[in-house]
N, C-alpha and C positions, 0 to 999 in steps of 0.2 A: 449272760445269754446274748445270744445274734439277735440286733435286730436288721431285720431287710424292711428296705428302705422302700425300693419299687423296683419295679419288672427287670431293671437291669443288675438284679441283685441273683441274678436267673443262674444258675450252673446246669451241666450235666454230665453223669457221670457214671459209666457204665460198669458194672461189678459182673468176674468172670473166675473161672478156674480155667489153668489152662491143657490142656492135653497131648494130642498126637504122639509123637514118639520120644515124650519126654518119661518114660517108664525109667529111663534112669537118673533124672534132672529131679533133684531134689531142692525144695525151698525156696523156689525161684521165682520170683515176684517182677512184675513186667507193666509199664505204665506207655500207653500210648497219646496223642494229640494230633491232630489235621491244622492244628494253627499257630502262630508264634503267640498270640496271647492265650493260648491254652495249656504253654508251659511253663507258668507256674503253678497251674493247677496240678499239674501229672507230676511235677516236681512234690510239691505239698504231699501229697498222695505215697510217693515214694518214700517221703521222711518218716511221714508216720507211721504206715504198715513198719517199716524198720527199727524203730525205736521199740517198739512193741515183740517182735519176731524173734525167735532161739536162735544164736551161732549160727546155726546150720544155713541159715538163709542166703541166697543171692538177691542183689537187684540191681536192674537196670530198667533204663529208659529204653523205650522201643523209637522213642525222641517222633522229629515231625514224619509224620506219614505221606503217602501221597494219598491219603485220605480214601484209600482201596475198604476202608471199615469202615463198613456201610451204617453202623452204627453213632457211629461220631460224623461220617463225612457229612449230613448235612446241617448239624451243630453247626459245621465250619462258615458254611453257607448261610450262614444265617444270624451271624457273629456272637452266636452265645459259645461262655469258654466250657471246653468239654475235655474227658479225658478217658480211655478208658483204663480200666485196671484189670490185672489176671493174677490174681493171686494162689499161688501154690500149683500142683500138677493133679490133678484128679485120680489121674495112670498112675501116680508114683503111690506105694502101700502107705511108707513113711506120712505124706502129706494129705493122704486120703484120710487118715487118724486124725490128724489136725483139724482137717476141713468138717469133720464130725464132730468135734469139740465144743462144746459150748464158751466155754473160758476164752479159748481161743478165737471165738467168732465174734464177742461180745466186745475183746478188745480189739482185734483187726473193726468192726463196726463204728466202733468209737474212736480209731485211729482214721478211717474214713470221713466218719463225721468232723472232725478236727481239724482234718486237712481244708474241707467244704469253708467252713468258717475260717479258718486262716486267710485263704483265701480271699474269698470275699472282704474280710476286713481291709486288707493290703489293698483290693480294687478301691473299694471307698475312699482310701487315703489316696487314692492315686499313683498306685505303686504298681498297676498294671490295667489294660484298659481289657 
């Protein structure tokens, strides 16, 4: 088990689907960050939704933002590492199935939580501030 140590054991981390007119974008998994030390968090993130995810999937990094998401930008601001995530397309049928899944969400969850803790571990050792 993680133990956190104190306040700067702090993450965050914002869980999304993502939509607009990706009705034909299937599997497509998307990590964002406003800061350089927030990417190996959204990296972390990235590996492990992947390892978990069917063939079908894409991913990429949305990489550093100019921190226009408002949800992460004032993480940035504030220097706790943040990252957000968008996994799967909501619009898409194919990934709308998924995202109602249980199996499915239990291990994206746990592939989330494992990133969180990786993470953190690496900061502790000083492998990221």
């Amino acid at each position: 088990k993680l133990k956190l140590d104190d306040k700067n054991d702090v993450v965050f981390v914002s869980i999304h689907t993502n939509g607009g007119d990706g009705r034909h974008i299937r599997g497509r998994t998307q990590t964002f960050y406003c800061s350089a030390d927030s990417k190996p968090l959204a990296d972390n993130l990235l590996k492990e939704i992947q390892a978990i995810a069917p063939p079908v999937f894409s991913f990429s990094s949305g990489g550093f933002q100019d921190c226009g998401l408002a949800v992460i930008n004032k993480t940035a601001e504030e220097k706790i590492p943040a990252s957000l995530i968008e996994v799967l397309y909501h619009n898409n049928t194919d990934d709308e199935l998924l995202l109602f899944d249980g199996a499915f969400n239990t291990s994206a969850g746990s592939g989330i939580a494992k990133a969180i803790e990786d993470f953190i571990e690496l900061k502790n050792k000083g492998g990221s501030k």
